[in-house]
KOLZATI-584516 format. One line per 5 residues: number of its first residue (from 0); for each residue x, y, z of N, C-alpha, C. Coordinates in pm, 1 decimal. Layout:
BEGIN
NUM	X:Y:Z:X:Y:Z:X:Y:Z; ...
***
This chain:
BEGIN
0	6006.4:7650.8:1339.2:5976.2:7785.7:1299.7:6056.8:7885.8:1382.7; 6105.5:7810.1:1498.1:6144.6:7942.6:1585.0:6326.9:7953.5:1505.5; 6386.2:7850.2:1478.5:6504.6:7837.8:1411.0:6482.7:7961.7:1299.0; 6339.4:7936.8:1201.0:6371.8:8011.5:1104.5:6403.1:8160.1:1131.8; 6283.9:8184.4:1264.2:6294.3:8334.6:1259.0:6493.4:8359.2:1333.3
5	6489.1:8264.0:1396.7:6663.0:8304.8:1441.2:6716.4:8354.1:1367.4; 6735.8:8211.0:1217.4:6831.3:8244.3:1130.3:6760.3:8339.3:995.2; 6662.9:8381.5:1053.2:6642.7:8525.1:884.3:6558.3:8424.5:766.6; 6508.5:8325.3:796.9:6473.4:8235.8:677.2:6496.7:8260.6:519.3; 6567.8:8133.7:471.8:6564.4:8196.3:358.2:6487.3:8084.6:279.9
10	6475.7:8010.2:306.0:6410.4:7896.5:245.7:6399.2:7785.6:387.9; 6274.4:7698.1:397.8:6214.4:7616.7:447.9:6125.6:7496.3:357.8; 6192.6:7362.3:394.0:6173.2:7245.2:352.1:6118.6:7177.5:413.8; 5990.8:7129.5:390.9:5908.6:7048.0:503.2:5901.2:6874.3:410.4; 5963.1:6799.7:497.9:5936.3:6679.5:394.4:5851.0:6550.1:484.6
15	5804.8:6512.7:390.1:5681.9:6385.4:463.4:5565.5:6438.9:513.7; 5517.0:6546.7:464.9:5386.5:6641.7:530.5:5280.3:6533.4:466.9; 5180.4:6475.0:599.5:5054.2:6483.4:549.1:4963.9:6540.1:493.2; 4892.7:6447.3:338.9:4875.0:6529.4:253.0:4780.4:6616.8:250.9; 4707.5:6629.3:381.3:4547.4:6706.0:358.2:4613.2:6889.4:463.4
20	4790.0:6857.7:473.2:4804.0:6970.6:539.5:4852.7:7077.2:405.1; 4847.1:7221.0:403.0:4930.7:7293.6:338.2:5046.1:7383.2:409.9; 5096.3:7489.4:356.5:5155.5:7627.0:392.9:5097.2:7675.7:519.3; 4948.5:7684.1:447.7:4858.5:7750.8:552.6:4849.4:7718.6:676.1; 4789.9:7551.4:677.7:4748.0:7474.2:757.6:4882.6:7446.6:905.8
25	4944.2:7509.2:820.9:5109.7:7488.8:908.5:5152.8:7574.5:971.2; 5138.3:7663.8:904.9:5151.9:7827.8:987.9:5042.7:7906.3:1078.8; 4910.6:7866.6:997.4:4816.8:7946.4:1120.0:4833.5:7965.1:1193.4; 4840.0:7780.4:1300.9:4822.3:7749.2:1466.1:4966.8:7857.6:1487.2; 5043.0:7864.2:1460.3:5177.2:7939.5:1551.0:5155.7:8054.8:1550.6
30	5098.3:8137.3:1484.4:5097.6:8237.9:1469.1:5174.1:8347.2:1432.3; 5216.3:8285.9:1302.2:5343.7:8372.0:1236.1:5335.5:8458.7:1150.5; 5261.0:8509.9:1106.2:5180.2:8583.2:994.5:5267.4:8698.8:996.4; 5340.5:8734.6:875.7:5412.9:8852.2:872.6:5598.2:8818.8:953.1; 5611.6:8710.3:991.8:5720.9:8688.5:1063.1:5827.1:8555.9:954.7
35	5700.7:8499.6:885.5:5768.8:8376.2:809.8:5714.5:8356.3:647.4; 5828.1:8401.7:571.8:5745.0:8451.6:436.7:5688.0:8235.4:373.9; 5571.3:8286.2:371.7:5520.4:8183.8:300.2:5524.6:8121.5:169.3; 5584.4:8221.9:80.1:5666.9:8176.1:-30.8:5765.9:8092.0:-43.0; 5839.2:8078.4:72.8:6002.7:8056.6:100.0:5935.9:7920.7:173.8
40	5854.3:7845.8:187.2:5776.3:7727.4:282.6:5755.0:7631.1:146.0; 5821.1:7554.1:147.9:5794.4:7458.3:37.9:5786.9:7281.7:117.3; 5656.4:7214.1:60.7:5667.0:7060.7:137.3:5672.6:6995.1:14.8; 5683.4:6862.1:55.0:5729.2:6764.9:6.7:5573.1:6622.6:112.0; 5511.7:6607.0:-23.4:5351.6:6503.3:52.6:5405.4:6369.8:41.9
45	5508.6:6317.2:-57.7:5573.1:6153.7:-103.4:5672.1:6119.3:-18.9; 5752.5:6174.8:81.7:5822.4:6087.5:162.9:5780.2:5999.0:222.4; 5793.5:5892.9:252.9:5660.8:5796.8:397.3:5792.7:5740.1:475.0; 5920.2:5763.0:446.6:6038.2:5737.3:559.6:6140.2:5824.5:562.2; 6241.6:5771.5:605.3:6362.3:5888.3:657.4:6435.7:5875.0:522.7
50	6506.8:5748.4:473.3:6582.0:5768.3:338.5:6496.1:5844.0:261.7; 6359.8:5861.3:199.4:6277.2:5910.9:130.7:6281.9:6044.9:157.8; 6279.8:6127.4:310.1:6313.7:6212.2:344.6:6442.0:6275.6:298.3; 6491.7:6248.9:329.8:6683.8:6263.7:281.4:6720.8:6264.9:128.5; 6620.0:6164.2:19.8:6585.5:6167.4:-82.2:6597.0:6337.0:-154.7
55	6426.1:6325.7:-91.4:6337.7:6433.3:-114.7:6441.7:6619.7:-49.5; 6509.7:6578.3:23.4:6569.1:6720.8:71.0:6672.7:6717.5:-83.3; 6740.0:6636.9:-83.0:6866.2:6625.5:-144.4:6821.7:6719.8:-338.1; 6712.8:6605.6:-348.9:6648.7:6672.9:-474.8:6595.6:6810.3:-445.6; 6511.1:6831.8:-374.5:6471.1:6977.5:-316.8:6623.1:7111.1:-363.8
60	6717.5:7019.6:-273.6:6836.3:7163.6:-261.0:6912.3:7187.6:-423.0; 6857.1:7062.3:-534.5:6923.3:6994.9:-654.4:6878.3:7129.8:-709.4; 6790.3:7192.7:-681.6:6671.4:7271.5:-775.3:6660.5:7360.4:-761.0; 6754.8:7435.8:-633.3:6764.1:7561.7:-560.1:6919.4:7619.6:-615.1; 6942.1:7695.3:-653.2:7038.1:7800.0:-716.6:7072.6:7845.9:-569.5
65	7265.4:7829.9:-563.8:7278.5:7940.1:-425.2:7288.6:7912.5:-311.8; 7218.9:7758.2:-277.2:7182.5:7726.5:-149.3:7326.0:7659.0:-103.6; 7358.3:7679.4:-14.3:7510.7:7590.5:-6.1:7516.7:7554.0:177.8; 7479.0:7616.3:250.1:7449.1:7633.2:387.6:7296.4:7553.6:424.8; 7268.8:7392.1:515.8:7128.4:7353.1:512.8:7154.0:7334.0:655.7
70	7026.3:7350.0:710.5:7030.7:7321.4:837.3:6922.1:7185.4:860.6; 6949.9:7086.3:900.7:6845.2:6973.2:902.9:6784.1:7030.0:1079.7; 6662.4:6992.2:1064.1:6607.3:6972.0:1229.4:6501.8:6836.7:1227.9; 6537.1:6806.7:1330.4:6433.5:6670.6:1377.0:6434.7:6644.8:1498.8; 6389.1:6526.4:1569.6:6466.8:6499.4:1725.9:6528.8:6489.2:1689.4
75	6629.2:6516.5:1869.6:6757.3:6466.7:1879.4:6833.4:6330.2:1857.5; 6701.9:6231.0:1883.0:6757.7:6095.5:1875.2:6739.7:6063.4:1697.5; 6699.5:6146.8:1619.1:6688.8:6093.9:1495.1:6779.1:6169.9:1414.5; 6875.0:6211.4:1431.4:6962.3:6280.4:1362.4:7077.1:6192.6:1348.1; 7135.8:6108.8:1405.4:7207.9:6045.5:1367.9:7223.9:5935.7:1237.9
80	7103.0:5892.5:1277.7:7052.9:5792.6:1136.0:7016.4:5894.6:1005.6; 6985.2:6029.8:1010.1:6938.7:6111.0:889.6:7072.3:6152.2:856.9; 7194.2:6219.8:984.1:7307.0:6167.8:891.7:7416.2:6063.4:843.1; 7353.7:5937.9:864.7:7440.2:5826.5:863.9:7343.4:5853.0:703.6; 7196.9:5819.6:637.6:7165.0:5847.0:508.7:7223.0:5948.5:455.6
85	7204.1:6074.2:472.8:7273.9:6178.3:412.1:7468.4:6138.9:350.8; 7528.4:6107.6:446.7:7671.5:6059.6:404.8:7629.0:5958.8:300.8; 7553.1:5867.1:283.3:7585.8:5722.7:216.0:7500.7:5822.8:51.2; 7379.7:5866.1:59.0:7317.1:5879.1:-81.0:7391.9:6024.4:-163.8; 7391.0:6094.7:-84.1:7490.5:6254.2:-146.1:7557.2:6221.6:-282.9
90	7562.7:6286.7:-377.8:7686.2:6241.1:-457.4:7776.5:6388.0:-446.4; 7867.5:6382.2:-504.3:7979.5:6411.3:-500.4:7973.0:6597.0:-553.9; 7845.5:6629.8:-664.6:7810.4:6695.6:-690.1:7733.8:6782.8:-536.6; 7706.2:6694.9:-457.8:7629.5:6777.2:-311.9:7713.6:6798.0:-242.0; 7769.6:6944.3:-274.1:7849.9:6993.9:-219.9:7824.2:7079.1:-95.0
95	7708.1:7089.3:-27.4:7652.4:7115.0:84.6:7699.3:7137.8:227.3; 7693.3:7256.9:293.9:7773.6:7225.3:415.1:7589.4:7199.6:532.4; 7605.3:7060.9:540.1:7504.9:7024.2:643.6:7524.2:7049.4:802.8; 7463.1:7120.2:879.1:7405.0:7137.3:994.2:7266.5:7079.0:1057.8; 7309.5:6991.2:1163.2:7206.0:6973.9:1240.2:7170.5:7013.7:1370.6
100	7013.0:7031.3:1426.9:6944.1:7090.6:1534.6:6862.4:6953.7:1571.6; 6903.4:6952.8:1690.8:6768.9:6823.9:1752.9:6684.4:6913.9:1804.8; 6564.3:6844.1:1844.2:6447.3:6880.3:1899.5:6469.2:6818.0:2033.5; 6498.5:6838.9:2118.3:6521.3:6762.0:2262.4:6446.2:6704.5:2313.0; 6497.7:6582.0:2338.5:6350.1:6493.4:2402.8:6380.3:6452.8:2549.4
105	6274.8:6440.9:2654.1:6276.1:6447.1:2776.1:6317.1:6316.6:2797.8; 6423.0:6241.0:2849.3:6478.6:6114.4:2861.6:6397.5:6045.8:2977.4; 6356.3:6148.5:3086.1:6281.4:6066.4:3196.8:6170.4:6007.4:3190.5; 6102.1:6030.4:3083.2:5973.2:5961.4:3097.5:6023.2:5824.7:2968.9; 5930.6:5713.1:3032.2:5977.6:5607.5:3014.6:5922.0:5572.9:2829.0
110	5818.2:5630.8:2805.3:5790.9:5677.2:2659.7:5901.3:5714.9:2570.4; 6009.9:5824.7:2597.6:6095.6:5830.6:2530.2:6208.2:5728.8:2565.8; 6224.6:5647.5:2664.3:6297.8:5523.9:2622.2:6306.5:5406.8:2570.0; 6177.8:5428.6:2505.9:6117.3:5335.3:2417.7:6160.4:5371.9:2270.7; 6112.8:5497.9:2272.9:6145.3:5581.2:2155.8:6280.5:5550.7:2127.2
115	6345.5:5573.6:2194.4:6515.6:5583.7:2187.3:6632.9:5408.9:2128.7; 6533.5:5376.9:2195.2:6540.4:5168.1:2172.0:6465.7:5157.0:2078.9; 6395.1:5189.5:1996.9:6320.0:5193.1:1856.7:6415.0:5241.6:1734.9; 6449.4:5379.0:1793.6:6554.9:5446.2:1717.3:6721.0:5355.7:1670.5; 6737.2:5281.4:1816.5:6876.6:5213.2:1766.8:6832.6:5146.7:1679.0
120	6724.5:5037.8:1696.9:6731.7:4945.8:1596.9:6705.8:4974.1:1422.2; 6650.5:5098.9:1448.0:6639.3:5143.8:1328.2:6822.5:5183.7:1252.8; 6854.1:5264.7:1350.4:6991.4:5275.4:1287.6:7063.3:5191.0:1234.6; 6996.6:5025.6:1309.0:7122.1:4929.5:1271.9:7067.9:4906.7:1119.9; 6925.2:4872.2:1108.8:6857.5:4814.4:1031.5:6816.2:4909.6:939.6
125	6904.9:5079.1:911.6:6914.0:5177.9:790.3:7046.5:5122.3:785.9; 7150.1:5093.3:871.3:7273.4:5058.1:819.5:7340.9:4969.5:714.2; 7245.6:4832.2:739.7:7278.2:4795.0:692.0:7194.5:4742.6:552.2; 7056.8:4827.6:543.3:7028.6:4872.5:426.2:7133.6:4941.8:326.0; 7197.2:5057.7:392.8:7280.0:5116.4:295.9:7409.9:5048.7:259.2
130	7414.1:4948.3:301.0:7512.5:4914.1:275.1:7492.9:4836.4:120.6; 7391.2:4826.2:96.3:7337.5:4756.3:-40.2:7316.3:4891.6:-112.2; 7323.6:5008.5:-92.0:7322.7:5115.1:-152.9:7448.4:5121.8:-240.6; 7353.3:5196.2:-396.6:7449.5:5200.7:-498.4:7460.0:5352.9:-540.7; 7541.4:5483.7:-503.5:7483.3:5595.0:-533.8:7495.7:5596.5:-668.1
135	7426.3:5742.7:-734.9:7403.7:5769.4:-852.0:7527.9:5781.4:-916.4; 7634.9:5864.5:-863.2:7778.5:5859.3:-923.1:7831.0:5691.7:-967.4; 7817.2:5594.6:-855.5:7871.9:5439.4:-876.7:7803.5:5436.7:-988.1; 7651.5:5393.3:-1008.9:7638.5:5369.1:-1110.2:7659.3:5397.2:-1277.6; 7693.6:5537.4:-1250.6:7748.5:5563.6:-1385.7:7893.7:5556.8:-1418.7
140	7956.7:5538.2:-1324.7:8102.2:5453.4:-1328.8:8147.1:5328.4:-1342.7; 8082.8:5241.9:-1325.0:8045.1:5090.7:-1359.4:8018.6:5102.7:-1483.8
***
């Protein structure tokens, strides 16, 4: 939220929200009322992973007129794998200029080096998922 107010919000994409949260339920606790138009706050309750995530943005921006500038945020250690998905599913039509923001995570405590050794293996094991990836363009070229 603090990104949005930086950059002037013009739209906000929340994807993988648990489903008993809303708009509301999201904004109260911060206390943004009048600072973050709630119209412009759109989630997404069906992601339950990161490709699904990346999915769900991709269709999201499909549906938005105009949008050409996205800024992704997540941790820092999970941005790499959201854009190693992002490069592989995109088609050719997502003409998008992507930006990413990590969320910084404190390396000294031994919790996030767990986190971080969780994260590689995930990268290897989205990698070479996508590699069995067929995007939507291949298939209609075949």
């Amino acid at each position: 939220m603090e990104l949005a107010k930086e950059y002037n919000q013009s739209n906000i994409f929340i994807t993988g929200v648990y489903s008993k949260n809303s708009v509301n339920t999201l904004i109260q606790p911060l206390n943004l009322e009048g600072l973050v138009d709630p119209d412009l706050l759109n989630i997404d309750y069906l992601a339950r992973n990161t490709v699904e995530n990346v999915l769900a943005t991709l269709q999201f921006l499909r549906t938005k007129n105009g949008i050409k500038t996205v800024l992704i945020v997540s941790s820092d250690y999970h941005i790499m794998r959201i854009k190693l998905i992002l490069d592989k599913v995109k088609v050719s039509e997502d003409d998008y200029n992507f930006n990413y923001a990590g969320v910084p995570t404190d390396y000294s405590r031994p919790r996030s080096l767990k986190i971080l050794y969780t994260e590689a293996f995930k990268y290897l094991r989205t990698y070479f998922f996508l590699l069995l990836w067929e995007s939507e363009q291949q298939i209609y070229l075949d």
